[in-house]
BALOBA-1460 file (C-alpha; in Angstrom, 3 decimals):
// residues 307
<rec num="1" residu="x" x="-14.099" y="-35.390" z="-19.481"/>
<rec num="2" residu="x" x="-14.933" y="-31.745" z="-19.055"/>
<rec num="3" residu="x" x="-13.798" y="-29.475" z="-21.373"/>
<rec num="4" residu="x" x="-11.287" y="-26.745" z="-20.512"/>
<rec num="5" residu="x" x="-13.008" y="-22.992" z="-20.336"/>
<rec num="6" residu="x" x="-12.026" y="-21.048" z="-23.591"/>
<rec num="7" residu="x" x="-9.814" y="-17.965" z="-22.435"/>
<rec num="8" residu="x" x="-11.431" y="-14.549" z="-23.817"/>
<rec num="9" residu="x" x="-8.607" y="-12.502" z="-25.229"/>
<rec num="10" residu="x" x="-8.038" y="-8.817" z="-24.924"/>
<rec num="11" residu="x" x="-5.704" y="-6.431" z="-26.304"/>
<rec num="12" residu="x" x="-3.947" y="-4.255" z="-23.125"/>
<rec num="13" residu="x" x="-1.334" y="-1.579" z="-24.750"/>
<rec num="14" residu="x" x="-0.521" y="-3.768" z="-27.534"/>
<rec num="15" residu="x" x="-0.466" y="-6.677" z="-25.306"/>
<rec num="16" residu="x" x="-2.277" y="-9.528" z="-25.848"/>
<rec num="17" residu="x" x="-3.568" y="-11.383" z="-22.492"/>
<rec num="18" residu="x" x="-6.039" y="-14.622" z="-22.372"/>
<rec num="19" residu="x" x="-8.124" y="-14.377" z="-19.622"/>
<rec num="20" residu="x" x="-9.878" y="-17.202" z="-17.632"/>
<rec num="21" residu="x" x="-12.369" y="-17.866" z="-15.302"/>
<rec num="22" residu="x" x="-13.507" y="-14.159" z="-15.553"/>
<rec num="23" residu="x" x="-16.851" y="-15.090" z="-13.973"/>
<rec num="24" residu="x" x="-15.400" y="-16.326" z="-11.135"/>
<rec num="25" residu="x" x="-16.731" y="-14.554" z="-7.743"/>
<rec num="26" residu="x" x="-13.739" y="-13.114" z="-5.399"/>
<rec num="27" residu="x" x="-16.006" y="-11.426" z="-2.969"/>
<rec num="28" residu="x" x="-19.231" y="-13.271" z="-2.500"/>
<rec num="29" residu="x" x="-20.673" y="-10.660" z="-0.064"/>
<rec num="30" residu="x" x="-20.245" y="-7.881" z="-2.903"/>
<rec num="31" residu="x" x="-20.945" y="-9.953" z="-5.606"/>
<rec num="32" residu="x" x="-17.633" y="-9.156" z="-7.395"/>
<rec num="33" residu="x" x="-16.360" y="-11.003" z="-9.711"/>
<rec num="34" residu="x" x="-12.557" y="-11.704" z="-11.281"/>
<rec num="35" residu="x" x="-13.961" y="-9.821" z="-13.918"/>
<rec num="36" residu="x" x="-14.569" y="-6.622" z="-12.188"/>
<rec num="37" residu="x" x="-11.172" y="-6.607" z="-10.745"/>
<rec num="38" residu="x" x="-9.452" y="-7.060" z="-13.728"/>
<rec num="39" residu="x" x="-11.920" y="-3.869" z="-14.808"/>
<rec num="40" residu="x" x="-11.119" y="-1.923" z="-11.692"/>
<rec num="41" residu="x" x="-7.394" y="-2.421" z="-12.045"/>
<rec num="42" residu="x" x="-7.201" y="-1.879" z="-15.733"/>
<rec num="43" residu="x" x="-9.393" y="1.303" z="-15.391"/>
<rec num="44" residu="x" x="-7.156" y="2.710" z="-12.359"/>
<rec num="45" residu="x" x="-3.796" y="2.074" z="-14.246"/>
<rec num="46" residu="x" x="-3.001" y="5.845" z="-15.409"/>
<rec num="47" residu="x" x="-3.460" y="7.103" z="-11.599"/>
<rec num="48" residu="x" x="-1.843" y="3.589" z="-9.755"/>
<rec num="49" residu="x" x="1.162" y="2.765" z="-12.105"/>
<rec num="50" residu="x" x="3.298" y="6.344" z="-11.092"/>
<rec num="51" residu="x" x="3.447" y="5.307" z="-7.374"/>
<rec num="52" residu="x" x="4.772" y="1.493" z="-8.437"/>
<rec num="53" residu="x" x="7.022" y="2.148" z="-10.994"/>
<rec num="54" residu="x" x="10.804" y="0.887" z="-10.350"/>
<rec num="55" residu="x" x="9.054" y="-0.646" z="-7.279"/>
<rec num="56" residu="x" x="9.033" y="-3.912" z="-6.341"/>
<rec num="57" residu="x" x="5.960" y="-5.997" z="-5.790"/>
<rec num="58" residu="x" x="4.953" y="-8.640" z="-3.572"/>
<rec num="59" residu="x" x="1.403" y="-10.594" z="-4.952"/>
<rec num="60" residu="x" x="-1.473" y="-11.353" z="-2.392"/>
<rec num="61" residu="x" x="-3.385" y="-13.737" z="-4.439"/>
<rec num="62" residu="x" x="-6.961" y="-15.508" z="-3.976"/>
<rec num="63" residu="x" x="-7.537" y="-17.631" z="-6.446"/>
<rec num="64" residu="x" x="-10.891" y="-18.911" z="-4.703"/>
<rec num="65" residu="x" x="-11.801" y="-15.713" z="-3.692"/>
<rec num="66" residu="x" x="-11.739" y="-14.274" z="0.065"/>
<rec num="67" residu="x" x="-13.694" y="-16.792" z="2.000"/>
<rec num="68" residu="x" x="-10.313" y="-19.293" z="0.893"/>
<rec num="69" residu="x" x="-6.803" y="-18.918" z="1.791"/>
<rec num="70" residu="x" x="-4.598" y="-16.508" z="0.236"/>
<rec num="71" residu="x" x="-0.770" y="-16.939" z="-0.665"/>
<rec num="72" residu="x" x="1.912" y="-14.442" z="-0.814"/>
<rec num="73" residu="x" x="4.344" y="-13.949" z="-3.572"/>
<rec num="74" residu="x" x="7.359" y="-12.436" z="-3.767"/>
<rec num="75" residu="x" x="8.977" y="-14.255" z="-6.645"/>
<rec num="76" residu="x" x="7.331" y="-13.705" z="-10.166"/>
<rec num="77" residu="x" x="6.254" y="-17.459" z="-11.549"/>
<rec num="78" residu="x" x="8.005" y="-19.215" z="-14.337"/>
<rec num="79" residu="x" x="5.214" y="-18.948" z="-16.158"/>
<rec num="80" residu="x" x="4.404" y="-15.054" z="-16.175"/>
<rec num="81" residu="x" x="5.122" y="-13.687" z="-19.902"/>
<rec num="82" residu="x" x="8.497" y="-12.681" z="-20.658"/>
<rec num="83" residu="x" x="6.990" y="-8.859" z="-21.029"/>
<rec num="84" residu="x" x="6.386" y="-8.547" z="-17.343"/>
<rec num="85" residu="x" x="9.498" y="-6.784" z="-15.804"/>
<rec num="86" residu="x" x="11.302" y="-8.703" z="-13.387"/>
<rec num="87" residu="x" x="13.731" y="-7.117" z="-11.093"/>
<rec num="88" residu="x" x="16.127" y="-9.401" z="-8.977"/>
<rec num="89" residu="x" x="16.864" y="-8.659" z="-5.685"/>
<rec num="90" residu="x" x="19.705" y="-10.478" z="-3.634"/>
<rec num="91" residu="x" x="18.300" y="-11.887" z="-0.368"/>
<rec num="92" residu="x" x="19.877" y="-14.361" z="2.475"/>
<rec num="93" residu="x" x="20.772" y="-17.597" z="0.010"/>
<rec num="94" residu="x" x="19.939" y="-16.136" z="-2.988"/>
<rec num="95" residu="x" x="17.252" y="-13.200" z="-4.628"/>
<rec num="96" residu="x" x="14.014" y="-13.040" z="-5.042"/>
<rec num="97" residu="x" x="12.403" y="-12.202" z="-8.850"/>
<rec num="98" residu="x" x="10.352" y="-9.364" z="-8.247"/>
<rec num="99" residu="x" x="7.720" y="-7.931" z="-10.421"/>
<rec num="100" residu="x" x="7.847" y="-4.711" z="-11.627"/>
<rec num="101" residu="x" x="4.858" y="-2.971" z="-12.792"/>
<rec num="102" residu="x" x="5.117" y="-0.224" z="-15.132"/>
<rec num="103" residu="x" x="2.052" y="-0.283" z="-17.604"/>
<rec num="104" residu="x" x="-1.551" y="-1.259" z="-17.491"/>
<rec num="105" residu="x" x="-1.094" y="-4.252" z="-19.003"/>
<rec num="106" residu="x" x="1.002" y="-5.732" z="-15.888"/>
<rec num="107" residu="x" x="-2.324" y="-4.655" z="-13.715"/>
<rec num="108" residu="x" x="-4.217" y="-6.779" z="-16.248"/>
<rec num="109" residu="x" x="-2.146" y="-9.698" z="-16.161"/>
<rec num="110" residu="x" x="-1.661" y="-10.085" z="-12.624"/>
<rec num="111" residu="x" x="-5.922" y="-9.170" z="-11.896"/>
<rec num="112" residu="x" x="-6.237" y="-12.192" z="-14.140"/>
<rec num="113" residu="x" x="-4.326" y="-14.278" z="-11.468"/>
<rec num="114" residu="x" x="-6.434" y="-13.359" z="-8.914"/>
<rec num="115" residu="x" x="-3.577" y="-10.836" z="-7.353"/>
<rec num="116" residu="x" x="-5.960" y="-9.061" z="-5.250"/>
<rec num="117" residu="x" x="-3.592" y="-6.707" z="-3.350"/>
<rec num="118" residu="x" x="-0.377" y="-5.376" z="-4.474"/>
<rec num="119" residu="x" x="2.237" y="-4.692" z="-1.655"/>
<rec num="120" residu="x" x="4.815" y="-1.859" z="-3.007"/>
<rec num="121" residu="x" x="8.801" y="-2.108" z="-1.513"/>
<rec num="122" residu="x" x="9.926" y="1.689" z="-0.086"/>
<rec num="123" residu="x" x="12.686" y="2.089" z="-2.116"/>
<rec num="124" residu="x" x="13.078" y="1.762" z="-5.958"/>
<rec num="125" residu="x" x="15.088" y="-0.748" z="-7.596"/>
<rec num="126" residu="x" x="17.967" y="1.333" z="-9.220"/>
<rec num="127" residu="x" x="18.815" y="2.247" z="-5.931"/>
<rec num="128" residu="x" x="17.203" y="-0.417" z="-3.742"/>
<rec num="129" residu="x" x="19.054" y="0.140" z="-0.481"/>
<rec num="130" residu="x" x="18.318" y="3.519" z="-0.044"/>
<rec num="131" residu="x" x="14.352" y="4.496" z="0.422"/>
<rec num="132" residu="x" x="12.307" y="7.598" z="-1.181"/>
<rec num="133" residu="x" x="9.731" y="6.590" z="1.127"/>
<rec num="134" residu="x" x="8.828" y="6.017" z="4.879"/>
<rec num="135" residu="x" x="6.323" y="4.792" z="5.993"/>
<rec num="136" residu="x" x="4.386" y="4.937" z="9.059"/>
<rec num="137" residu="x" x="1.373" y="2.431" z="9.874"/>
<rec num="138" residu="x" x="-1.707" y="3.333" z="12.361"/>
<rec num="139" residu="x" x="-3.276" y="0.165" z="13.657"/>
<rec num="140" residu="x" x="-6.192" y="0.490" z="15.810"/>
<rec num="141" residu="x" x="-6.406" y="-1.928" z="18.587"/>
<rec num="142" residu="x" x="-9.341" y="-4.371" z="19.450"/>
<rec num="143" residu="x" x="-12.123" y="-1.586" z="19.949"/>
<rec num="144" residu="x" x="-11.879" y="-0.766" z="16.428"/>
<rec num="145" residu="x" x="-11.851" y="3.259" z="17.363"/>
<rec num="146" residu="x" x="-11.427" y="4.984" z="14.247"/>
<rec num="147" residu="x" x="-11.221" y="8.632" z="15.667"/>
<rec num="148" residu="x" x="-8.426" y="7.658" z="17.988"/>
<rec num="149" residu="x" x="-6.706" y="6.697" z="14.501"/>
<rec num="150" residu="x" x="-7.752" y="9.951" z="12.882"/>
<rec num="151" residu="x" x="-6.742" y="11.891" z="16.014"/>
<rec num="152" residu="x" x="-2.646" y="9.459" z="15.749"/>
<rec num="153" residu="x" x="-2.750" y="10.662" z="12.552"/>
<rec num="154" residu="x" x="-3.190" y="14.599" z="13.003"/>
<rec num="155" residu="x" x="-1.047" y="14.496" z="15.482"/>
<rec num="156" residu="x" x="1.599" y="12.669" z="13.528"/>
<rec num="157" residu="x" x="1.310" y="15.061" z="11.023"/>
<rec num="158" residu="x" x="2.305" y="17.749" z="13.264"/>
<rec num="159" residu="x" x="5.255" y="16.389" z="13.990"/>
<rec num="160" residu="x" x="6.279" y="15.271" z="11.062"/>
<rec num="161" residu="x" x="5.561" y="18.689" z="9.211"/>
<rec num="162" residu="x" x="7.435" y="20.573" z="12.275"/>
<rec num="163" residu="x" x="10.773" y="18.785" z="11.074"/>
<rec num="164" residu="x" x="10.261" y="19.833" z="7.846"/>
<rec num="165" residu="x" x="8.997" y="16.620" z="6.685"/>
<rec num="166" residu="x" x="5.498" y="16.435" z="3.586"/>
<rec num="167" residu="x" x="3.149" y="13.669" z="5.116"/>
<rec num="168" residu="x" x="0.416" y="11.780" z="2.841"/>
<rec num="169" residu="x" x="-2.400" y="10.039" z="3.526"/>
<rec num="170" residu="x" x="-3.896" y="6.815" z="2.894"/>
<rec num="171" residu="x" x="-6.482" y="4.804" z="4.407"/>
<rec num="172" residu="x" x="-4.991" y="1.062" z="4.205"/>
<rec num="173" residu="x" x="-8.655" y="-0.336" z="2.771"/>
<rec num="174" residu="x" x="-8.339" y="-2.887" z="5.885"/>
<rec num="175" residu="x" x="-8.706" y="-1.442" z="9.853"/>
<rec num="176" residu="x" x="-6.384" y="1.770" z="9.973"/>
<rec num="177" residu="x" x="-3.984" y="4.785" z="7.970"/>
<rec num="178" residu="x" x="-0.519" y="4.874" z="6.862"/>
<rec num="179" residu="x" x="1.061" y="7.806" z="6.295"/>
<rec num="180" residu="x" x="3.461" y="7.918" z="3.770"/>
<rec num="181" residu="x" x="6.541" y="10.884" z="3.674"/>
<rec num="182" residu="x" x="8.282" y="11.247" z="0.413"/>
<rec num="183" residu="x" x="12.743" y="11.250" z="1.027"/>
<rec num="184" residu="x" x="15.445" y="12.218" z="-1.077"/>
<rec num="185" residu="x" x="17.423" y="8.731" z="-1.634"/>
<rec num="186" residu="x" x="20.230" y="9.373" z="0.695"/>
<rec num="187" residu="x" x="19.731" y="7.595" z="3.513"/>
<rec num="188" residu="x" x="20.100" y="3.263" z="4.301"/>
<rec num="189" residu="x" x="16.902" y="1.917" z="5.284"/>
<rec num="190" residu="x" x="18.590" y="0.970" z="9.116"/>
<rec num="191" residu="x" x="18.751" y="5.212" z="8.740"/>
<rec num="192" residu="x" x="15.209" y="5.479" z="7.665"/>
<rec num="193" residu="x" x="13.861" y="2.924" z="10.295"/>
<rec num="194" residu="x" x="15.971" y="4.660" z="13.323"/>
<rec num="195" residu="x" x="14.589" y="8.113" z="12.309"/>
<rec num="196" residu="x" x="11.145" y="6.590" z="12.146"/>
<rec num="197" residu="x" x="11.107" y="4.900" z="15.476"/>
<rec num="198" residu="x" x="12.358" y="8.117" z="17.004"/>
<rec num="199" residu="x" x="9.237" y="9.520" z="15.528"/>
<rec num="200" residu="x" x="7.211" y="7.379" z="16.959"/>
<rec num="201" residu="x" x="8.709" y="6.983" z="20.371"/>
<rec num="202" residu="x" x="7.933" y="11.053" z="20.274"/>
<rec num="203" residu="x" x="4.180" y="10.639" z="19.162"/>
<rec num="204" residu="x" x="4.130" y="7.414" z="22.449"/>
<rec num="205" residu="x" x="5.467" y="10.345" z="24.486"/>
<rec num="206" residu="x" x="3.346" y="12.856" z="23.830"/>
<rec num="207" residu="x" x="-0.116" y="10.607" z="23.874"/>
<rec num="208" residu="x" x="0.806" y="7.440" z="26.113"/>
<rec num="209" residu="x" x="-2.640" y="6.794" z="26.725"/>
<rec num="210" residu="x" x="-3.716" y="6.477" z="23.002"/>
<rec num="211" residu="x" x="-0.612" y="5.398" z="21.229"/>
<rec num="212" residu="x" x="1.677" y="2.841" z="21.888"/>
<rec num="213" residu="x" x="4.616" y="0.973" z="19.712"/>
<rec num="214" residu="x" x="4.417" y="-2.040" z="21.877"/>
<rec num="215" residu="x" x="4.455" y="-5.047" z="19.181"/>
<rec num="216" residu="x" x="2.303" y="-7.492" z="21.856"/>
<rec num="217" residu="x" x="-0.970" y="-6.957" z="21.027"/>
<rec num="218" residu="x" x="-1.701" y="-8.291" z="24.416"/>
<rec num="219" residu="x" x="-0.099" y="-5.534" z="25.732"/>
<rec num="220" residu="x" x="-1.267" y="-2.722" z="23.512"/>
<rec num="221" residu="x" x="-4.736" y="-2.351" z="25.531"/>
<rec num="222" residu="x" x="-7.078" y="-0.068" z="23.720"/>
<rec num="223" residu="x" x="-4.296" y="2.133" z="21.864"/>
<rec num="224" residu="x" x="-3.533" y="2.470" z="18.408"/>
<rec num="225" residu="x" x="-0.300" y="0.875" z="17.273"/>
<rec num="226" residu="x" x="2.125" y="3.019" z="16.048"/>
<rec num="227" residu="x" x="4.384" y="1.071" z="13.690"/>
<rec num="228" residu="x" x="7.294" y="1.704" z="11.749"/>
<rec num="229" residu="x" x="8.859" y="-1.856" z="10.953"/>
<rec num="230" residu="x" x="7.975" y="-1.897" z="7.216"/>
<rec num="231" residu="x" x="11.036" y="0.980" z="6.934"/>
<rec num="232" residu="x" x="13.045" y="-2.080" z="6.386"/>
<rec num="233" residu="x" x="14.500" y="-4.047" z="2.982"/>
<rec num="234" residu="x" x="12.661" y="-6.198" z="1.755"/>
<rec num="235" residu="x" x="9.259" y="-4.973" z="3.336"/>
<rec num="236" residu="x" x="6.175" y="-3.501" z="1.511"/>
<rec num="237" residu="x" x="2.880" y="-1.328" z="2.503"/>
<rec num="238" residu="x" x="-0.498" y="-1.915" z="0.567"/>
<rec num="239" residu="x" x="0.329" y="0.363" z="-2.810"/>
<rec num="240" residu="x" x="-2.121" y="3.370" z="-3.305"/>
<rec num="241" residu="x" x="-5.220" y="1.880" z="-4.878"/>
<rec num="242" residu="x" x="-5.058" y="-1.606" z="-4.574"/>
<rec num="243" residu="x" x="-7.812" y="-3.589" z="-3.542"/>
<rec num="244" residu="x" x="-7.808" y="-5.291" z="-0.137"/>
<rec num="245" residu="x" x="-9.541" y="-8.664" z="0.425"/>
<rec num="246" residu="x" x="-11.970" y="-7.565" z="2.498"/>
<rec num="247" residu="x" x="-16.241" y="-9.143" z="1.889"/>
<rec num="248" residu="x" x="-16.639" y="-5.049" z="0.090"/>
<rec num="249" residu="x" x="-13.821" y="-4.874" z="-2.211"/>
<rec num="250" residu="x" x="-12.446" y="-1.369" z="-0.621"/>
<rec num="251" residu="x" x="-9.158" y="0.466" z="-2.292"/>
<rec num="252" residu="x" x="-6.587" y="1.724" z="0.088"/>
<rec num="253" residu="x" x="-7.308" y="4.954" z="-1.071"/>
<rec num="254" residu="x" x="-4.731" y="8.666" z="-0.744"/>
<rec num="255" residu="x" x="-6.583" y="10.848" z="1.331"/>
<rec num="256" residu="x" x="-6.390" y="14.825" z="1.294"/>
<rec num="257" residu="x" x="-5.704" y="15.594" z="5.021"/>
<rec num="258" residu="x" x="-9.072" y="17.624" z="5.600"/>
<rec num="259" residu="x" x="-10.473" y="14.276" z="4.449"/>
<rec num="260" residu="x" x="-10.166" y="12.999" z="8.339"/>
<rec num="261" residu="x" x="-13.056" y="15.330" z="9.426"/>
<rec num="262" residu="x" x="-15.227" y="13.514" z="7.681"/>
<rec num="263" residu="x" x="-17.361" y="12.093" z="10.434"/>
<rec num="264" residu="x" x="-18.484" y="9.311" z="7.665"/>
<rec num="265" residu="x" x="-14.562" y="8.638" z="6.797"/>
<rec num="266" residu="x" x="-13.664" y="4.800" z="7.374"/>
<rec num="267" residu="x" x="-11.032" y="2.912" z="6.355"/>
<rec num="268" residu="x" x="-13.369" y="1.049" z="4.265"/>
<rec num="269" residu="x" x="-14.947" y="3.849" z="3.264"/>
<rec num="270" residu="x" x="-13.781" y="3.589" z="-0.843"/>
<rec num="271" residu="x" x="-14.135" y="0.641" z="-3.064"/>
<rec num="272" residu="x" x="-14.529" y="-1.021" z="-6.122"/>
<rec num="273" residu="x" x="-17.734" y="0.291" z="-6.308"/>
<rec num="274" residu="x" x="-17.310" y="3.842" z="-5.348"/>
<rec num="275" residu="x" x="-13.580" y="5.034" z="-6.095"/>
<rec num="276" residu="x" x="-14.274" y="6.185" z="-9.315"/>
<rec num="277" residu="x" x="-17.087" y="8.699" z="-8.346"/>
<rec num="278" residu="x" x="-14.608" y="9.928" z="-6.006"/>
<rec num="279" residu="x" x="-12.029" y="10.357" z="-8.152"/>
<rec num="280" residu="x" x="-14.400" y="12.350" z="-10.848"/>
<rec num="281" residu="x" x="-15.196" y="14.986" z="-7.748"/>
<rec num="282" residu="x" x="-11.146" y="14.738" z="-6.558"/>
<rec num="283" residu="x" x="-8.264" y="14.747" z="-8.482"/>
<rec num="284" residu="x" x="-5.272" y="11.981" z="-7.383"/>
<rec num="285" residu="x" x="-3.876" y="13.731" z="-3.582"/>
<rec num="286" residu="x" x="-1.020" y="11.818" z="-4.476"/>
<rec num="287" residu="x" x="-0.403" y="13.003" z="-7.972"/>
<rec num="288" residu="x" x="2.964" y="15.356" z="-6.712"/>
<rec num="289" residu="x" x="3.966" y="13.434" z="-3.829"/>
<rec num="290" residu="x" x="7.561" y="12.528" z="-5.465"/>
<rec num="291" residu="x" x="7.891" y="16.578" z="-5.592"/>
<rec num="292" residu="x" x="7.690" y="17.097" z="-1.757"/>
<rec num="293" residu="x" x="11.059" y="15.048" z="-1.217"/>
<rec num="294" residu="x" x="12.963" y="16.106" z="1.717"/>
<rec num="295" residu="x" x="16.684" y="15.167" z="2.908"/>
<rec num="296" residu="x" x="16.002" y="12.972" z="6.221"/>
<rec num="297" residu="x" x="19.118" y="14.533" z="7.281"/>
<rec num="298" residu="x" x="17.335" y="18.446" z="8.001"/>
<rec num="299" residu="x" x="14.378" y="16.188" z="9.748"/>
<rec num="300" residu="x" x="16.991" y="14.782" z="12.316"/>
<rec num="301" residu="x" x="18.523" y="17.732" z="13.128"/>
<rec num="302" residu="x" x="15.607" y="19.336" z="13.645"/>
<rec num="303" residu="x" x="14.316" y="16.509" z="15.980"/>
<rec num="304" residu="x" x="17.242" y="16.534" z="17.581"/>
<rec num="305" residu="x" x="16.711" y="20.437" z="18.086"/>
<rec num="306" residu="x" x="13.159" y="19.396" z="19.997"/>
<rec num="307" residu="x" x="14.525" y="17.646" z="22.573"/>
């Protein structure tokens, strides 16, 4: 009978977490290890943890790596330590146990169970009906044409900083860019998502033969998607810095917005490997997004004003 592995145990802010299987390879093409995400994550904490906290999260764990299947989960398990922060949050038939994560040592726990990517809810849990963030998603179609991205994204910017609204950047580690606009938490989230499709039906209007909103990919051609449906309850983006289960390990990474001239910039571009030269060269673009929060209500009239 084979003997169960002996957990290593480290000491996280005073926490102490058992560790297992650290040698375990996630990403066979890279080489990386359970081990080096649980080292990425714990190393990234002091720049990630500011954009999650009071957030909800929703786990996309691989416990045999990429080349398996991957579950989703929204409800924290029985058997996560009673020091993980659990938020409850009422669904159809019930509520879901969220996990909150407010200190490194949450990162470190939840690396350890192979919690690849962490998907971060729009609104924060004191106030969970009523978004500080929108979100807009840029999906390029089949061709894979990063520039006509880039070029949604500019042009998205435009409009969105013409109605007095502070877009960020992010490429989503996997095939496009969200942008993400910080809100004063005044608005529902049917508010947020009607303002946000208007936004996009303007972009549609204004480049129908790049962008589209159409949800059939069979219809989409070769545009890039414009969509808006994760301004919704319950829904989550990929959270600044997580890691996306993709054969390189790459971060979905907060861009500076001269970034997109880059003619080497892919949303790939950052991972595991290479964030953390980046980050020595840049400082965190996100670092004072919370400060740019704007009342949606200006940005409607002002759309409204457009025609």
């Amino acid at each position: 009978m084979a003997m169960a592995e002996a957990k290593e145990i480290i000491q996280v802010e005073g926490r102490e977490i058992g560790l297992s299987h650290t040698g375990k390879v996630l990403f066979p093409e890279a080489g990386l290890t359970k081990g080096d995400l649980i080292a990425y994550y714990r190393r990234i904490a002091p720049l990630m943890l500011p954009h999650l906290a009071g957030r909800p999260l929703s786990l996309q764990r691989y416990p045999d790596g990429i080349t398996a299947d991957g579950f989703m989960q929204k409800n924290a398990a029985d058997y996560f330590p009673s020091w993980i922060e659990r938020a409850p949050l009422p669904k159809q038939n019930g509520e879901v146990q969220h996990v909150v994560a407010r200190d490194a040592a949450t990162l470190v726990y939840l690396a350890n169970q192979a919690a690849l990517t962490l998907h971060v809810g729009l609104s924060r849990i004191d106030r969970i009906d009523q978004p500080d963030r929108l979100v807009i998603d840029l999906d390029p179609s089949d061709d894979d044409d990063f520039a006509k991205v880039k070029r949604a994204a500019k042009r998205a910017r435009q409009l969105l900083e013409a109605v007095g609204l502070v877009p960020f950047l992010q490429t989503t580690g996997s095939r496009g860019l969200h942008l993400w606009v910080p809100l004063e938490r005044r608005e529902s989230f049917d508010k947020v998502r009607e303002f946000a499709g208007e936004i996009a039906a303007r972009l549609v209007a204004q480049s129908p033969d790049e962008l589209t909103t159409e949800q059939r990919k069979a219809a989409r051609g070769d545009r890039v998607y414009v969509d808006v449906a994760r301004n919704a309850y319950a829904q989550t983006a990929a959270a600044p810095y997580t890691v996306r289960a993709r054969p390189t390990a790459p971060v979905a990474t907060p861009l500076e917005w001269d970034e997109l001239g880059d003619r080497a910039l892919t949303p790939q571009r950052y991972t595991i490997g290479n964030l953390f030269r980046r980050l020595g060269q840049r400082p965190d673009p996100w670092r004072d997004i919370a400060r740019h929060a704007q009342p949606l209500e200006a940005a409607r009239a002002r759309l409204a004003e457009q025609g």
